[in-house]
C-alpha positions as CSV (number, residue, x, y, z in Angstrom):
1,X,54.8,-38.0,-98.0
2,X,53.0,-35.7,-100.5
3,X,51.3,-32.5,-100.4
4,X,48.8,-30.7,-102.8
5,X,49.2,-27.0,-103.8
6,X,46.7,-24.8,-105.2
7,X,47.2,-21.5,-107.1
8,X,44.2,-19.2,-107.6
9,X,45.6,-17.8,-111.6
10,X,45.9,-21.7,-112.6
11,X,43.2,-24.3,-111.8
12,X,45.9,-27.0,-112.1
13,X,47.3,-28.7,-108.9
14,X,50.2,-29.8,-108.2
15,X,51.1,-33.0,-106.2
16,X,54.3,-32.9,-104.3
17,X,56.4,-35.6,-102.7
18,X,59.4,-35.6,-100.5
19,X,61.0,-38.7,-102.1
20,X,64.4,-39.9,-102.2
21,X,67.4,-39.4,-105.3
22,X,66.5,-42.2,-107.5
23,X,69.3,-44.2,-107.8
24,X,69.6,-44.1,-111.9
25,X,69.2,-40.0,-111.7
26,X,72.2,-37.7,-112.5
27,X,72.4,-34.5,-111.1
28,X,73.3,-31.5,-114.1
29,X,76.5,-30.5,-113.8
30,X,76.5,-27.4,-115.0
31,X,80.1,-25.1,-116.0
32,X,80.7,-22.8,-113.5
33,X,79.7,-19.3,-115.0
34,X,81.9,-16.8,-113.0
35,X,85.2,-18.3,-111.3
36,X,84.3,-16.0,-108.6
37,X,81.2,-18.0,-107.4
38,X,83.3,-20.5,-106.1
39,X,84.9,-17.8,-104.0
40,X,81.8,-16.2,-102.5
41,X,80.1,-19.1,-101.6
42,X,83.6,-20.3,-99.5
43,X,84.0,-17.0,-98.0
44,X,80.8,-17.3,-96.4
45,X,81.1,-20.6,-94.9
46,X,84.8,-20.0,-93.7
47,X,83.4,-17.0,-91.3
48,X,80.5,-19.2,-89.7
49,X,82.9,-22.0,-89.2
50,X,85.5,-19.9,-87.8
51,X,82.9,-18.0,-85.6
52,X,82.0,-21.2,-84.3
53,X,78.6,-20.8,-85.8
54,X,78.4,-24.0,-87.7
55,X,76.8,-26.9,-85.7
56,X,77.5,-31.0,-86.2
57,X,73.0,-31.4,-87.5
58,X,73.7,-28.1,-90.0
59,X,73.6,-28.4,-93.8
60,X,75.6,-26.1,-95.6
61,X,76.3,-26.5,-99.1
62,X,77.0,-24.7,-102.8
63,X,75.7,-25.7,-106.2
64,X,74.4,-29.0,-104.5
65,X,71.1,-30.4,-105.6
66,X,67.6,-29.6,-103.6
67,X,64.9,-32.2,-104.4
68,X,61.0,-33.1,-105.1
69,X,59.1,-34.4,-107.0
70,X,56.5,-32.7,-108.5
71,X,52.9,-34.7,-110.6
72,X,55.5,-37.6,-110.1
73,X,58.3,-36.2,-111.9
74,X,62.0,-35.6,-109.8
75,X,62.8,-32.0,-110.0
76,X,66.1,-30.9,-108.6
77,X,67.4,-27.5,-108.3
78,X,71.1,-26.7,-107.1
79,X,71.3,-23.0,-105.5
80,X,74.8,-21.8,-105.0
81,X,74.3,-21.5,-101.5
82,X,72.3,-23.2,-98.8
83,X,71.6,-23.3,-95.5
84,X,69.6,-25.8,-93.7
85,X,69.3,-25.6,-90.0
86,X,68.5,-29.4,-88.9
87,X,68.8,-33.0,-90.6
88,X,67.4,-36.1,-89.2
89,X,70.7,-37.7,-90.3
90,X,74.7,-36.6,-90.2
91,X,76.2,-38.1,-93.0
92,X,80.0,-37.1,-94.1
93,X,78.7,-36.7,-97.8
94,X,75.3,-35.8,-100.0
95,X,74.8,-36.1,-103.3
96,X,71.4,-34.7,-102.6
97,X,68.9,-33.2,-100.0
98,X,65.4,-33.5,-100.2
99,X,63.4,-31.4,-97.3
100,X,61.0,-32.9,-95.0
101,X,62.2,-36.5,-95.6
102,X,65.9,-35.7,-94.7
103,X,65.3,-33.0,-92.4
104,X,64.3,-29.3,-92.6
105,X,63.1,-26.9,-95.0
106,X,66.4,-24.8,-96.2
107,X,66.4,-21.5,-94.1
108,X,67.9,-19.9,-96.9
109,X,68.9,-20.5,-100.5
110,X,71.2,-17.6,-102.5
111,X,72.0,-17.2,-105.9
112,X,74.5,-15.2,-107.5
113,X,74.4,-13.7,-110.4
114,X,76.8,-14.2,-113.6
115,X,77.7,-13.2,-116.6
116,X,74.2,-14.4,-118.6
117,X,70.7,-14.9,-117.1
118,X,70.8,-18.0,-115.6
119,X,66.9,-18.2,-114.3
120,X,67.1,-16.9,-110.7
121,X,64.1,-14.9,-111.3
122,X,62.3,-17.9,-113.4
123,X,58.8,-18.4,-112.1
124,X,58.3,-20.6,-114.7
125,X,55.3,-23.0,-113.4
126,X,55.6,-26.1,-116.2
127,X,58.0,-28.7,-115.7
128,X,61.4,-28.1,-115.4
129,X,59.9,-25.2,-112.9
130,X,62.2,-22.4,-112.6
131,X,64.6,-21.5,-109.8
132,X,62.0,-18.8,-107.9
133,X,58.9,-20.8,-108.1
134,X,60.7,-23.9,-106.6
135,X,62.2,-22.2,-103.4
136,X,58.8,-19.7,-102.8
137,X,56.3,-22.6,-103.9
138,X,57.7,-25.7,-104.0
139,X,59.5,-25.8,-100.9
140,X,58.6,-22.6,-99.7
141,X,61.9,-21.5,-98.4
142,X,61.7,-18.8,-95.7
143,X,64.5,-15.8,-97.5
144,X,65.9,-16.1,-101.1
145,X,68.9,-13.5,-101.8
146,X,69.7,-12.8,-105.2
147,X,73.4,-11.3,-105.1
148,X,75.2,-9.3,-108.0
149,X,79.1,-9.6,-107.0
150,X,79.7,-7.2,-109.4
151,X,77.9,-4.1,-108.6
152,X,76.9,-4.8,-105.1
153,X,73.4,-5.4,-105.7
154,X,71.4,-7.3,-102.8
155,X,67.8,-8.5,-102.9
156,X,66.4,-9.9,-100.0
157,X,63.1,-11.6,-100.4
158,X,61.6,-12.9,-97.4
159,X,58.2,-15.4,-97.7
160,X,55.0,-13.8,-96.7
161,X,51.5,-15.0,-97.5
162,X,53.4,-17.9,-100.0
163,X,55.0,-14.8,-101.9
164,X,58.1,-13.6,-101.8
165,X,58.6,-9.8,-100.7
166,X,61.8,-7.6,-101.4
167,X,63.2,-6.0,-97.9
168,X,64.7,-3.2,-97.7
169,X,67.8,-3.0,-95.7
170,X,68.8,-1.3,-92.0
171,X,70.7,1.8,-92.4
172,X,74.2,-0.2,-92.3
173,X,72.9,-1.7,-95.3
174,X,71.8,-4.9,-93.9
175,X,69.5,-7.3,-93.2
176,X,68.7,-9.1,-90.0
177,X,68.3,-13.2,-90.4
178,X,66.6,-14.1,-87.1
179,X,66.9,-17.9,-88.1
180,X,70.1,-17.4,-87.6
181,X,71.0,-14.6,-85.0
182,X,72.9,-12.5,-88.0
183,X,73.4,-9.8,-90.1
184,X,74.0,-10.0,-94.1
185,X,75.2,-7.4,-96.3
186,X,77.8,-7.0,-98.9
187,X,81.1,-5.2,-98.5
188,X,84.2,-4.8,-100.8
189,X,87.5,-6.1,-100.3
190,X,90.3,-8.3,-101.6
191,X,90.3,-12.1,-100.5
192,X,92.4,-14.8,-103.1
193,X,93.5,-12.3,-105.5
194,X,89.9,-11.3,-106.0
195,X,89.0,-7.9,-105.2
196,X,85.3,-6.6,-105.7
197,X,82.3,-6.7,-104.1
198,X,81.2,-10.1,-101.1
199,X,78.6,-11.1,-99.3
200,X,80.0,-10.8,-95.4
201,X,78.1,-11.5,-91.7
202,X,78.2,-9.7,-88.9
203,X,77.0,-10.7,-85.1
204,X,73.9,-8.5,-83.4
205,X,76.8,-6.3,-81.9
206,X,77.7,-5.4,-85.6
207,X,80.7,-7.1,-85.2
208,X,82.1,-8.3,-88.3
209,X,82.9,-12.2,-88.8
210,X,86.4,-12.6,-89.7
211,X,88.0,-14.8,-92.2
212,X,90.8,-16.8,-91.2
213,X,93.3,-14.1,-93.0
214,X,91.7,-11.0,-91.3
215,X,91.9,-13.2,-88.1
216,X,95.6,-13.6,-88.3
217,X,96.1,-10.2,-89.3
218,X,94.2,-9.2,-86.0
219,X,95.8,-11.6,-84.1
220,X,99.0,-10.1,-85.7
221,X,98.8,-6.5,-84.2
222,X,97.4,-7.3,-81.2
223,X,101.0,-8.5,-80.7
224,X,102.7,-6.3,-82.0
225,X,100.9,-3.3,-79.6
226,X,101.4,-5.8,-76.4
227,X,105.2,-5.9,-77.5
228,X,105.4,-2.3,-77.8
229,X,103.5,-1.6,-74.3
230,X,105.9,-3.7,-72.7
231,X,108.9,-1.9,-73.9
232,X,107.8,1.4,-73.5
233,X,107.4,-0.1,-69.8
234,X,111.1,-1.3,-69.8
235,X,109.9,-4.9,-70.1
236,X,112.0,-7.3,-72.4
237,X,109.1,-8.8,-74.4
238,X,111.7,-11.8,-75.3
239,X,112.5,-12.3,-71.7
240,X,109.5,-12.5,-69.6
241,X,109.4,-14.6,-66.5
């Protein structure tokens, strides 16, 4: 399966092909930058899976390798977050995705930002292509966030006309992702000894979406106010019928 795309600044096209990881090719595994990336990406799995978002056909995955191949050369790129709405196949482990031959484009791709430049705004067109040019025009990926964990800072480009465009966001600070009936903003907190600044969802009520620790808690003092209703009602909570 390939594909031609044209550029009007570059008379050069480029052929592109939805083929599978070669067998001999090694994904870059790249140091972790920031110990907190690890962290972030977690945290924003664990809500959807406690939520009961996450469905069986889903993809969701960190610093895992999204492939094409581009003039004939493999190109793979390995966001720190992704989320992919449909495969053809469920398989228990990836070492790879590549979109249209396994299943759906990627709905969203996020990077996070670290300690040094690390190429998320790369639009670099040559081979290896850099990280923006392959989500907007390689695979043209619907929203690309670019999050700074340590000051907060959200950019939220969304594809329009092939190019990505910076949203602004609603006046809770965040943005609506249709594809997936959610919210998206960032909010600070502690969560494993690391307190700052996270990326956090929230349902079209605004509700936020727990993690499993604030869902405890919850669960926690609901109990604690149903004890203490029930003795101010002379009721022995530890000796109900």
């Amino acid at each position: 399966m390939a594909t031609q795309l044209g550029e009007a600044k570059s008379s050069t096209e480029l052929v592109i092909s939805w083929e599978a990881l070669p067998a001999d090719f090694h994904l870059e595994d790249e140091p972790v930058e920031n110990t907190g990336q690890p962290l972030l990406a977690g945290a924003l799995r664990e809500s959807l899976e406690i939520s009961g978002f996450i469905q069986p056909q889903m993809l969701i995955a960190s610093n895992f390798g999204l492939c094409a191949t581009i003039n004939g050369q493999f190109i793979a790129k390995a966001p720190d977050w992704v989320y992919v709405p449909s495969v053809n196949q469920i398989l228990g482990e990836r070492k790879s995705y590549t979109p249209n031959l396994e299943g759906h484009i990627p709905a969203i791709v996020m990077e996070f930002l670290s300690e040094t430049e690390g190429g998320e705004y790369s639009f670099k067109r040559t081979y290896p292509p850099g990280k923006w040019f392959f989500y907007e025009q390689i695979l043209q990926v619907p929203i690309y966030l670019i999050f700074d964990p340590n000051g907060a800072l959200l950019e939220f480009y969304q594809l329009e006309n092939r190019r990505y465009e910076l949203k602004q966001p609603d006046e809770n600070g965040r943005h609506w992702i249709n594809s997936m009936g959610l919210f998206l903003g960032s909010w600070r907190g502690t969560k494993e000894a690391r307190t700052g600044y996270w990326l956090r969802w929230w349902d079209k009520a605004g509700n936020l979406l727990l993690w499993a620790v604030e869902q405890i808690e919850q669960e926690r003092q609901q109990k604690e106010r149903l004890i203490a209703y029930l003795q101010s009602q002379g009721i022995d909570p530890n000796n109900l019928p």
